[in-house]
N, C-alpha and C positions, 0 to 999 in steps of 0.2 A: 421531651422525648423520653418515652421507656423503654424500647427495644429498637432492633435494628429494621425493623417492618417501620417506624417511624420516620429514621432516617431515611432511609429509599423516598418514601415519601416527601417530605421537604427538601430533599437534594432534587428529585423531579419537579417539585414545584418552581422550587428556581430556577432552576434549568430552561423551566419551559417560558419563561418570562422575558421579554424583549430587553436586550443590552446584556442580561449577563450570557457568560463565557465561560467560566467555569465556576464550579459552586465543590468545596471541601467540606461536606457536613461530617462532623464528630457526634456521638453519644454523649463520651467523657473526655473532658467536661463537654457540655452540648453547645454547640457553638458554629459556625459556619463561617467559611473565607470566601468571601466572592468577589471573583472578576469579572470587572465590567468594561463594556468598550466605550461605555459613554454612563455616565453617572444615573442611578436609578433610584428617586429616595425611599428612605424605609417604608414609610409608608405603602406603597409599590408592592414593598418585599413582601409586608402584613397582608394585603391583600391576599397576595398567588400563596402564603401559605397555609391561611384560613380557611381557602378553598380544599385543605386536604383534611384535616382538622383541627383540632385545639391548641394549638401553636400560636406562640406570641416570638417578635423579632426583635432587637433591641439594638441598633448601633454602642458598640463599645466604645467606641471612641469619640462619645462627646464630653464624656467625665475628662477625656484626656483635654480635648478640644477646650474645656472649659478650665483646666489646671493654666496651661497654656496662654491664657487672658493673665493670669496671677503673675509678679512677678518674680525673679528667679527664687530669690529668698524665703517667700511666702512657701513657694514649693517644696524646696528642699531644705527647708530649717530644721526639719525633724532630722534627719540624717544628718545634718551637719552639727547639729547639739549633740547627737550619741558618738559622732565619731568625736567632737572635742572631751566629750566625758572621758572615753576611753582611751584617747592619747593622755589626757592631762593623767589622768590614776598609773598608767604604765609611768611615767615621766616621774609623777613622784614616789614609786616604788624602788625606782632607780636613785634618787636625789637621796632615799631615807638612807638606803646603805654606803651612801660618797661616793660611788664609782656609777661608768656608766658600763653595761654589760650589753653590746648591740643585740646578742644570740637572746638572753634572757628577756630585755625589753620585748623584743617580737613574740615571743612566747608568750608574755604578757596580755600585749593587744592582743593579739590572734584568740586568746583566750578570751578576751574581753570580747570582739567581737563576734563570736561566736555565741555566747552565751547570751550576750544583749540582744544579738537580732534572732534566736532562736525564742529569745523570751515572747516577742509580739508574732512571730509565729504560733506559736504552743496559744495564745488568746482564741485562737478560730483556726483549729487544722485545716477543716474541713474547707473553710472560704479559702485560705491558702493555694490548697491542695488544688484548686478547682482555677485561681488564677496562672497557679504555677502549670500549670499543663497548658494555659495561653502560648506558651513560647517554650519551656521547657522540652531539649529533643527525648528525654526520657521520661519524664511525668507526662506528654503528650498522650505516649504509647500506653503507658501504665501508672494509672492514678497511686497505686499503692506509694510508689516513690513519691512523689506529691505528698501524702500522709504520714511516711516516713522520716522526709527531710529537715524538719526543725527537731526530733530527738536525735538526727544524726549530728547537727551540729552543736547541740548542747551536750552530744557524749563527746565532740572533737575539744569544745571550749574546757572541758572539765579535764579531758584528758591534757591539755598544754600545761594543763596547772598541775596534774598530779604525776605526770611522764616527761618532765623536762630533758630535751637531748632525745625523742625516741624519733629515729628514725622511720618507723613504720606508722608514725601517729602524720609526720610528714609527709611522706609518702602517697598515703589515705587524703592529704588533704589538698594536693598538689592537684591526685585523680578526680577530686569530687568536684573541686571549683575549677578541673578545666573541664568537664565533660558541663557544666552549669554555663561556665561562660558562652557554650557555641550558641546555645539556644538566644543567649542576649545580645551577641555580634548578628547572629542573625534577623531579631528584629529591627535592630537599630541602624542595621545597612540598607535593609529592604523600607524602613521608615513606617515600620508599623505603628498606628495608635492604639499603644493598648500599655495598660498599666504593669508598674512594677510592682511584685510581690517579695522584695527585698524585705518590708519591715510589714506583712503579712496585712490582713485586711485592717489594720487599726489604722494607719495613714494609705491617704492615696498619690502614688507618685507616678509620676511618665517614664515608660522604658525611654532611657535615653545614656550619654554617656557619662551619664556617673554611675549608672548600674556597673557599668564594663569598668570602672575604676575599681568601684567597692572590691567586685571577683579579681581583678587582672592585681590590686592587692597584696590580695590572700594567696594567691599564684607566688607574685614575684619573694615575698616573707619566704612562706614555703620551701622556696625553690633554692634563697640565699643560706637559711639554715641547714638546707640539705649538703647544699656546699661547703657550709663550716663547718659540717660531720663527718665529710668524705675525704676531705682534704686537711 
């Protein structure tokens, strides 16, 4: 789809299709949510929307459908390898100097995961940016954020390291990963299948609840430092 004379177009062609109910077609990224009262397959879809024109339909959710076969480990090995990297290097940052600093260690991680998962974002903005508007309530509306958001957290990871104690680096990142988490509580309540874009298009994972872990995180870090600064 290239303009919004497109979209009218395939929102009517679904529409006019027997079982669905309602049809949410987007642009950006181009995509469509359809409700159905009885199961309709793609197939079906491709049809009524070839009749308007050049349009191709793609269930998103077999990639997930087929992760899903896999088992847990296979899935989430990659996140669970970078989150051990990142605890182990904070842990022995902490070990080098003999004491343990709980404010500083988080600082640490927080650093660390920002920068790491910002790294395989920055590989493919663009695929990112086009996943993250899947579910994101503000890259949805406006792709820009989607194409912003991995320099925004590789300036958060840089600044933990070079603004230790700042208040306002907190603050920024308490607002970024709760306005980030709504969009992931909400697919993961309503059970949607569609991919997380936590570690950008280089790995494929299921929105599911270790997304809401990864964020709910970087929240609660966040949220504890802010308290060891206020108080």
């Amino acid at each position: 789809m290239t303009c919004g004379k497109c979209v009218a177009k395939v929102k009517s062609a679904l529409l006019s299709t027997a079982h669905i109910t309602e049809a949410d077609v987007q642009l950006i990224s181009p995509q469509a949510t359809i409700t159905m009262d009885q199961h309709v397959p793609t197939s079906r879809l491709q049809e009524a929307i070839a009749k308007s024109g050049h349009y191709t339909i793609q269930d998103l959710s077999t990639e997930v459908k087929e992760m899903n076969t896999q088992s847990w480990w296979q899935v989430y090995k990659p996140v669970i390898v970078i989150f051990a990297y990142i605890l182990g290097i904070s842990i022995i940052i902490q070990a080098a100097q003999g004491y343990f600093n709980l404010q500083q260690w988080m600082q640490h991680f927080m650093a660390g995961f920002f920068i790491s998962f910002s790294f395989f974002k920055l590989l493919d903005v663009a695929a990112f940016a086009d996943s993250y508007a899947m579910y994101d309530i503000v890259a949805r509306r406006w792709r820009g954020w989607g194409l912003l958001y991995p320099f925004i957290e590789l300036a958060l990871g840089i600044a933990f390291l070079l603004l230790p104690n700042s208040l306002g680096i907190n603050i920024a990142t308490l607002l970024i990963m709760g306005v980030s988490i709504v969009g992931v509580l909400q697919s993961v309540i309503n059970k949607r299948s569609i991919q997380c874009a936590c570690l950008g298009a280089v790995f494929k994972l299921p929105m599911s609840t270790v997304t809401i872990i990864e964020d709910g995180l970087m929240i609660l870090m966040s949220t504890v430092m802010l308290l060891l600064m206020l108080l």
